[in-house]
C-alpha positions in Angstrom: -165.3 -166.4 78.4 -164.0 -170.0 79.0 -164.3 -171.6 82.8 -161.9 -169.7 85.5 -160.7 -167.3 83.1 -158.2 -164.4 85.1 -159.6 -161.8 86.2 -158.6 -158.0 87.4 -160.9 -155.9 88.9 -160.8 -152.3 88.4 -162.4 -150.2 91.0 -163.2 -146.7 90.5 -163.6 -144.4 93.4 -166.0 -142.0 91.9 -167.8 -138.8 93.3 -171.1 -140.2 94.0 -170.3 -144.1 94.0 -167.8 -146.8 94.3 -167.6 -148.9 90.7 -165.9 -152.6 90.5 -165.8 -154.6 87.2 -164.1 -157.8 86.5 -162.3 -157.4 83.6 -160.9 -160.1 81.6 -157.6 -159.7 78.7 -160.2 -159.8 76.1 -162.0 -156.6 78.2 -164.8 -158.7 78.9 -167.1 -157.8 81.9 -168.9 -160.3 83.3 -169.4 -159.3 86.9 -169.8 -155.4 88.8 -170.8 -154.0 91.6 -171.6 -150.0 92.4 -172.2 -148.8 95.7 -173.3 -144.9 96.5 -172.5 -143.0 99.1 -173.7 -139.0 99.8 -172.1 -135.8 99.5 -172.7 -133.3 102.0 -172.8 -129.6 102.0 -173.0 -128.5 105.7 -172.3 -124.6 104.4 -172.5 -123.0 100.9 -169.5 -124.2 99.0 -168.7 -127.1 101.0 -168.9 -130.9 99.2 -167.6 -133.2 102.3 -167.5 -137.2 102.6 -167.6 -139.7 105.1 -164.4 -141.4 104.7 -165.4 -144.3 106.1 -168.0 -144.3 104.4 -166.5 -144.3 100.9 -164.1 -147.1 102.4 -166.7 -149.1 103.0 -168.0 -148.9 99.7 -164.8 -149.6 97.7 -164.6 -152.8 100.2 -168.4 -153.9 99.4 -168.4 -153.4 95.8 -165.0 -155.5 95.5 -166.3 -158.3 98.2 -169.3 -158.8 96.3 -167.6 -158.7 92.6 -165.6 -161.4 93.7 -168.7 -163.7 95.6 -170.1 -162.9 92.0 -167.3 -164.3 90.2 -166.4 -167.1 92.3 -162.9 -167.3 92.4 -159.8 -164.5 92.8 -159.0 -161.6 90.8 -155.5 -161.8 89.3 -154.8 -158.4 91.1 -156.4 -155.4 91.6 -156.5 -151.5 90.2 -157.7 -148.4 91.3 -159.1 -145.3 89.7 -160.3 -142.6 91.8 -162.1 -139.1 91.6 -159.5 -136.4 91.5 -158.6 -133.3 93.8 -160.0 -135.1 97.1 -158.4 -134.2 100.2 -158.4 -135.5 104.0 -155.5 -134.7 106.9 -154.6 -138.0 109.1 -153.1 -138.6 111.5 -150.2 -141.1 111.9 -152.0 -144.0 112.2 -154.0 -143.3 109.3 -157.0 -141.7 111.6 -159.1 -139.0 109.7 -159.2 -135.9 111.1 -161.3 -134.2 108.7 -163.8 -135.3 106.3 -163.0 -135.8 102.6 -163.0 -132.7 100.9 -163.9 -133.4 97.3 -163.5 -131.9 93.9 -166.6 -129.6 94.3 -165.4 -127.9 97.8 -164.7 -124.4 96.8 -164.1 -123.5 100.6 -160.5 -122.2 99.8 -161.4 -120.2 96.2 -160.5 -116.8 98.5 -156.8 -118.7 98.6 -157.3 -119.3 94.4 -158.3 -115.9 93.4 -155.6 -114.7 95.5 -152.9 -116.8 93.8 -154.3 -117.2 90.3 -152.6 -114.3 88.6 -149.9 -114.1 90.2 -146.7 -114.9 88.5 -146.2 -117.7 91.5 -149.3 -118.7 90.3 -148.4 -119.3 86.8 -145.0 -120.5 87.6 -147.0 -123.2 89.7 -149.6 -124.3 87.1 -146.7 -124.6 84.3 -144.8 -126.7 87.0 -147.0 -129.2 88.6 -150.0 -129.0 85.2 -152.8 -128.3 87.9 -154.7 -125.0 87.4 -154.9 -122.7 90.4 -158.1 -123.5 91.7 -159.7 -124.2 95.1 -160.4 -127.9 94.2 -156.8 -129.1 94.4 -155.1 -130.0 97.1 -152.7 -127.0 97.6 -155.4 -124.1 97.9 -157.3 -126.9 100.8 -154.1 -127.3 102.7 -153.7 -123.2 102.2 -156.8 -123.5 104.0 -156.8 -125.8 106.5 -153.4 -123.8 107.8 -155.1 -120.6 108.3 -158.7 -121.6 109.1 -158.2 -125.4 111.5 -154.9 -124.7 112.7 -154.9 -127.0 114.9 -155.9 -130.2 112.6 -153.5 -128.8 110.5 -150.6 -129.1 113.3 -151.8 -132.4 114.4 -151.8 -133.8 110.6 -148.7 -136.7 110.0 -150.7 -136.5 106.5 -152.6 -135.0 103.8 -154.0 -137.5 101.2 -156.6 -138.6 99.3 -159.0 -141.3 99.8 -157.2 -143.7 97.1 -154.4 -142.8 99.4 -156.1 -143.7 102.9 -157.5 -146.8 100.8 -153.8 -148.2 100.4 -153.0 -146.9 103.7 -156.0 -149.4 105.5 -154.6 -152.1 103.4 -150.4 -151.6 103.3 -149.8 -149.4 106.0 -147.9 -146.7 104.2 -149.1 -143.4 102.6 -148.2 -143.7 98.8 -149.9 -142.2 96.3 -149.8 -142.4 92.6 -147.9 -140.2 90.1 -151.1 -139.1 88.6 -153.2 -138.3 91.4 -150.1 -136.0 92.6 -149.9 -134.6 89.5 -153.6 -133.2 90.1 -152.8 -131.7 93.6 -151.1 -129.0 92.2 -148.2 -129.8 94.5 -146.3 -131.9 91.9 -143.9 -131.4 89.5 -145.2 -133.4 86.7 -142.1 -133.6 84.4 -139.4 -134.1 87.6 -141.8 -136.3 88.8 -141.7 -135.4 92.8 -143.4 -132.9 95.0 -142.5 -129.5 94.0 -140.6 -127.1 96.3 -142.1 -123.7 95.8 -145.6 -125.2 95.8 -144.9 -127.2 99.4 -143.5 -123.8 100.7 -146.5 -122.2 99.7 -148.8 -124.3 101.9 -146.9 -124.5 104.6 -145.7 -128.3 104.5 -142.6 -130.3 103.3 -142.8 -133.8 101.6 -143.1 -135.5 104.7 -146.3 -134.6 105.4 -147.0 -135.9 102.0 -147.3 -139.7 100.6 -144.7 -141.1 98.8 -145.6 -140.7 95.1 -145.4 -144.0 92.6 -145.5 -145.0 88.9 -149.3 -145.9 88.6 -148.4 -149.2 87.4 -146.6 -150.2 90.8 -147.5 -153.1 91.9 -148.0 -153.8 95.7 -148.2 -157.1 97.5 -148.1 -157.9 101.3 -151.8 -156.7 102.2 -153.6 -156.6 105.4 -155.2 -159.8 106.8 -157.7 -157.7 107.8 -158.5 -156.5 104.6 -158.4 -158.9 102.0 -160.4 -161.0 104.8 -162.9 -158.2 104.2 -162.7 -157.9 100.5 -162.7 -161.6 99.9 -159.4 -162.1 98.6 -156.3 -163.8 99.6 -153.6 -161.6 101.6 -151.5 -162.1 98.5 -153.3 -160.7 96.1 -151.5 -157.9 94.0 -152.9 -154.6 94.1 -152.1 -151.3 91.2 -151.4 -148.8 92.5 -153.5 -147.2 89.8 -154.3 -143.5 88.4 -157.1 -140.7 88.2 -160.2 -141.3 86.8 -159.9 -138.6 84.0 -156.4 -140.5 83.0 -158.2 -143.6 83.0 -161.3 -142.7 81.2 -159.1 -141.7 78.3 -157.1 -144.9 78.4 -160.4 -147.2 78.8 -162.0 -144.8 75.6 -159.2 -146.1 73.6 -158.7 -142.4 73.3 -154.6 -143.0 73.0 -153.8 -141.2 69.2 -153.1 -138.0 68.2 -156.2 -136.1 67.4 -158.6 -138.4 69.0 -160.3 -136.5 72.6 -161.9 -138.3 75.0 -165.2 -137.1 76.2 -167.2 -137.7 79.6 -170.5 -136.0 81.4 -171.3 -137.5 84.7 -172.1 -135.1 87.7 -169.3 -133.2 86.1 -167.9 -132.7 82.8 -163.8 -133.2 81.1 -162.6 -133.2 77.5 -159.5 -134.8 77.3 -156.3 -136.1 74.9 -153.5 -138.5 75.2 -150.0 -136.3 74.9 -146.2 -137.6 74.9 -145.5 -134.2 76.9 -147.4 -131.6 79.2 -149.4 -128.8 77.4 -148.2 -125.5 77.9 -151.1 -123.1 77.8 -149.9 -119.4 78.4 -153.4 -118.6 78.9 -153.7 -121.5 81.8 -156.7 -122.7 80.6 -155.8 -126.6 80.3 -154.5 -129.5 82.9 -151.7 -131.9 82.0 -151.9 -134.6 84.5 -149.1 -137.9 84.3 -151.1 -141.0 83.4 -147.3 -142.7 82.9 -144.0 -140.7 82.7 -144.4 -141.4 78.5 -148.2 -140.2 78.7 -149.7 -137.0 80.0 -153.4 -136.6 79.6 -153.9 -132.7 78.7 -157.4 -131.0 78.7 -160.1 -129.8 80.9 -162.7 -130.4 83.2 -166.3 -128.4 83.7 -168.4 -128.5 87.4 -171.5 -128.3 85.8 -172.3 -131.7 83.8 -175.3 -133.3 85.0 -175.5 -132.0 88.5 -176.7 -129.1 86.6 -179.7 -131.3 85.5 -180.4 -132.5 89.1 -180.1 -128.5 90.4 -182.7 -127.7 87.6 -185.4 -130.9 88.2 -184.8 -130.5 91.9 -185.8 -126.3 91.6 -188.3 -126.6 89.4 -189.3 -130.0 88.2 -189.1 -132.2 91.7 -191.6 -134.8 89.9 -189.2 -135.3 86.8 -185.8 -137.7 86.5 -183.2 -137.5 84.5 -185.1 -139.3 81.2 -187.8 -137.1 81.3 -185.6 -134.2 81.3 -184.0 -135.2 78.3 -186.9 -136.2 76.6 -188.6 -133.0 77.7 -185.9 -131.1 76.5 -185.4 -132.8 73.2 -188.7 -131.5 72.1 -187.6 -127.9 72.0 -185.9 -126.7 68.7 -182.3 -126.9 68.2 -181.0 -123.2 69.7 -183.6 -123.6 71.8 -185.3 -120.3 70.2 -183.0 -117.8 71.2 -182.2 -118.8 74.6 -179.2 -119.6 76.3 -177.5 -120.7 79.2 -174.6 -120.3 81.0 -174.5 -123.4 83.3 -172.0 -121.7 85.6 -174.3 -122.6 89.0 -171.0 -124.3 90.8 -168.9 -121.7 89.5 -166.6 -123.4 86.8 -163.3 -124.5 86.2 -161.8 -124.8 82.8 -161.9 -123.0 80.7 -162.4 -120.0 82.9 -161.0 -121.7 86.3 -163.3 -118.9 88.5 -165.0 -120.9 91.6 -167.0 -117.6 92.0 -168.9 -117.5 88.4 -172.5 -117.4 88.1 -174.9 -119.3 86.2 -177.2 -117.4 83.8 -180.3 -117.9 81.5 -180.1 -115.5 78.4 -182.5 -113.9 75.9 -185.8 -115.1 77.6 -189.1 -114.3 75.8 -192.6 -114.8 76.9 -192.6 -117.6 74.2 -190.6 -119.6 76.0 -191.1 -122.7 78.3 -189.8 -125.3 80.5 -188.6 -127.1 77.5 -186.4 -124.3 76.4 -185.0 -123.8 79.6 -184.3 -127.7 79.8 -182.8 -127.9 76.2 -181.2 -124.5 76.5 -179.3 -125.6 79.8 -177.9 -129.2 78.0 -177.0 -127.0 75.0 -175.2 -124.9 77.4 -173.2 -127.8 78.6 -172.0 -128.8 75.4 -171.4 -125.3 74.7 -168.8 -124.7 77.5 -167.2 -128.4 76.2 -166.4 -127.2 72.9 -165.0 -124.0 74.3 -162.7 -126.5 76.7 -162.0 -127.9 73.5 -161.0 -125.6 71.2 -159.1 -124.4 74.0 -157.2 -127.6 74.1 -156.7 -127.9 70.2 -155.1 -124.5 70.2 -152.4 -126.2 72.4 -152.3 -129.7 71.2 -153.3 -129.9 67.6 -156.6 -130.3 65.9 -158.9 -133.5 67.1 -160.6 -135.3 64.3 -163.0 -138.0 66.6 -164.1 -137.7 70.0 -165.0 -141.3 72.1 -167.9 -140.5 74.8 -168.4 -141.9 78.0 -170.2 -141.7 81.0 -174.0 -141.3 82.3 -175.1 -139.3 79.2 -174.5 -141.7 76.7 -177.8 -143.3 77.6 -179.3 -140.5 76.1 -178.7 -140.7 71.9 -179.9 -137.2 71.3 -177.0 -136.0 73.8 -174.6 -137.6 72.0 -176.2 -136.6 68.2 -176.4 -133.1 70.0 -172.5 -132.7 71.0 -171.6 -134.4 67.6 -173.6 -131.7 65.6 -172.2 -128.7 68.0 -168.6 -129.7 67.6 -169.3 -130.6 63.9 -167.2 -134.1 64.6 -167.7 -137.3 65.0 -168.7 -138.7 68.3 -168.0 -142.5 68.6 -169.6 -144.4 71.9 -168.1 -147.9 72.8 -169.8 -148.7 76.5 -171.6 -146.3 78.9 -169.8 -145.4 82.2 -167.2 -148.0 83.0 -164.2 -146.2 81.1 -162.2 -145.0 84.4 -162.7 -148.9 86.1 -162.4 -150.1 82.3 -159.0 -148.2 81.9 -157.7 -149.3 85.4 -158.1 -153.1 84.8 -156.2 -152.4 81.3 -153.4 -150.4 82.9 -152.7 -153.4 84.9 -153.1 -155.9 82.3 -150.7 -153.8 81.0 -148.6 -153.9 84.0 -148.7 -157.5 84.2 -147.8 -157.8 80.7 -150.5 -159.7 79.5 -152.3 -156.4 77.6 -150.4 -153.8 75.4 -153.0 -151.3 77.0 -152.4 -148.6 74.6 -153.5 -150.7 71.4 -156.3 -152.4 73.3 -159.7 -150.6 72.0 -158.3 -149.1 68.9 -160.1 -151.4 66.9 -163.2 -152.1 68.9 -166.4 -151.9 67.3 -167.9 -147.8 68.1 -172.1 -146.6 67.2 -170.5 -143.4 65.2 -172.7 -140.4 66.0 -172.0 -138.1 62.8 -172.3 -134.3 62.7 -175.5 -133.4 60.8 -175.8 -129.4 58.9 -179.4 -129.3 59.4 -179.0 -127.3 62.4 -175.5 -126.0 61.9 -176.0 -122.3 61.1 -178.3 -121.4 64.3 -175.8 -123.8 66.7 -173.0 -121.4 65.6 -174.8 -118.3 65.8 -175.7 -119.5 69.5 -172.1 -120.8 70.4 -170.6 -117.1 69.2 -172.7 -115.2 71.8 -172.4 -117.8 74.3 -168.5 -117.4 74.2 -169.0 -113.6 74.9 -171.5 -114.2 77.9 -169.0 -115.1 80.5 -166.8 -111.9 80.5 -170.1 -109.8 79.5 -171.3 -110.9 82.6 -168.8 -111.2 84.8 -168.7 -107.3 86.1 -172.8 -108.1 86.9 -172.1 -111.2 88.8 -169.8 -109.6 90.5 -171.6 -107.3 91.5 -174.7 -109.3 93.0 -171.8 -110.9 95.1 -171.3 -107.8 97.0 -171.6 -108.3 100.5 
């Protein structure tokens, strides 16, 4: 990278962190920042946020990317967790705390609505599964349970939303991170009538959706004084993280899946049109009205590590887990796992499944139980997926991102239990990575969609050794689920 080269960063509002990268044309990185913030559970089933908090994050991480680099970005682009929810009021005040992904506070709301054929008609509609982490079933909830935040809310957003609120002073959102509320209708592109109705509220109560490639200028003093950036500089409106990840993959062909496990789990593709799945096991979210990106997304990715080490191995991180766990034999000797602990969504989409351990023998240890729980992960992602191919074609190659590719035996692992190749180009920056990109794109410097289809991947290829006892293991775990589920429920008897 020459002297003053143009920058963009892309910030990505994750679930446990802020991320910004400077990103130059050539997708060079040679400045980030992360910040953290904590997720808190004040009662069973809650996953809440300071929003100022997060704020504060996103403004730090950017400040200090900048100081790092010296000079201005060219603009900047956002990426953000999905299904986060907060009511303001008009003057962008929060009257509740972020309610993320993970709260399954309304899944009383979901169950009640998931089969019904309003249901259906409003997961073929607006591509969101009927589920308490989006955005309708909250506001469903917030209506009957806070009546009165929910009469005294101008607003219901997300905290990308409140973001470009703080620094423009409307409430916009993007087309994508509508199209994951379940309150959008993903091929009319605008909020969807029947869905609104449903919760109680009309559009005006709603931001203003946008392409994701809109680009705003006309910031806050304020702000930019903040982030260290002139009050001119342009800012994308920018897309989901999931979206993203696959675009920063260079996941963009037919047949090639995206793949990511960080506290939670997706398996993704790029589609010219929404997948209809009769048997509404599979999103379709807008990344731009030509490109939908269709799969699914799991709870339990490695926060069901940090449940297990925190229960039962409090002196152990996460690379001792996997090293522990790696010395186990592949099928773990008979035992599996069902890694249901935060219920699940695809491709069952049931907030109130359980988490099991199966076929335990006195022969087996904590190793087992370690290994048996990361094959279980992988497990449910090749059910996501073949759910996925059954709607969308076959996939031939699948590009991995996140946390767990700093673990080679993970990725060797998922390559040999989806018998495909898994190819690994960086670590965890694909959501920022694919923001930056999008508004390269935008600013017509980048064709965005060509960008890492010929960038150099480490090719993880599926190996037979253990083939035979990995398919003997993924048949009964696909019947533990519904074996189970009339037990579970059950034990959930009041």
């Amino acid at each position: 990278m020459t002297t003053k080269s143009p920058y963009i960063l892309g910030v990505d509002i994750g679930t446990g962190s802020a991320k910004t990268i400077a990103v130059t044309t050539a997708g060079q990185i040679p400045a980030s920042r992360r910040q953290t913030y904590p997720t808190l559970e004040p009662v069973p089933g809650y996953s809440e946020q300071d929003p100022e908090q997060v704020l504060a994050a996103i403004i730090k991480t950017i400040r200090e990317t900048v100081a790092e680099m010296g000079y201005a970005p060219a603009a900047i682009s956002l990426s953000s967790a999905m299904h986060s929810l907060l009511a303001v009021d008009a003057d962008g005040e929060p009257l509740t705390p972020v309610m993320t992904w993970a709260d399954n506070r309304a899944e009383d709301y979901a169950a009640a609505l998931r089969n019904t054929p309003e249901g259906k008609d409003i997961h073929r509609a607006t591509g969101t599964p009927i589920h308490p982490m989006s955005p309708l079933c909250k506001i469903q909830w917030i209506r009957e349970q806070q009546p009165e935040i929910f009469d005294q809310a101008a607003c219901f957003v997300g905290i990308k939303d409140l973001f470009l609120f703080r620094c423009f002073h409307e409430f916009i959102t993007d087309y994508s991170l509508a199209s994951c509320s379940g309150l959008f209708d993903i091929r009319a592109l605008d909020w969807y009538a029947p869905a609104l109705k449903l919760a109680g509220i009309t559009d005006d109560r709603l931001p203003i959706p946008v392409e994701t490639t809109r680009l705003l200028i006309g910031m806050d003093p304020a702000m930019a004084q903040a982030m260290g950036v002139p009050d001119g500089t342009l800012i994308m409106a920018g897309s989901s993280d999931g979206c993203l990840a696959q675009l920063g993959s260079g996941a963009v062909e037919p047949g090639h899946a995206a793949l990511t496990i960080g506290t939670s789990g997706a398996i993704r593709v790029m589609s010219p049109k929404p997948a209809d799945d009769p048997a509404g096991r599979i999103f379709s979210y807008v990344l731009t009205p030509e490109h939908y990106v269709c799969g699914g997304a799991m709870n339990n990715g490695g926060v069901a590590l940090q449940w297990f080490s925190k229960a039962f191995l409090p002196w152990s991180d996460y690379n001792d887990f996997l090293k522990t766990a790696f010395t186990a034999p592949a099928g773990s000797d008979g035992l599996l796992c069902l890694p249901y602990m935060l219920g699940e969504r695809a491709p069952v989409w049931d907030s109130r499944a359980s988490g099991a351990f199966v076929g335990m023998r006195q022969h087996h240890g904590s190793p087992h139980f370690q290994r048996a729980l990361v094959e279980g992960i992988c497990f449910n992602l090749l059910n996501i997926g073949e759910a996925l191919e059954s709607v969308t074609g076959d996939i031939r190659e699948v590009t991995v991102s996140g946390g767990f590719t700093a673990s080679p035996l993970w990725i060797q692992l998922l390559a040999d239990i989806f018998r495909k190749p898994m190819l690994l180009h960086q670590d965890e920056d694909a959501s920022a990575l694919g923001a930056a990109m999008l508004a390269w794109h935008a600013l017509e410097q980048v064709d965005a969609w060509q960008f890492n289809s010929a960038a150099a991947a480490r090719v993880f290829e599926p190996a037979a050794e253990h083939a035979p006892v990995y398919e003997r293991n993924y048949r009964a775990y696909s019947m533990l689920y519904e074996r189970l589920k009339d037990v579970t429920d059950i034990l959930r008897e009041k």
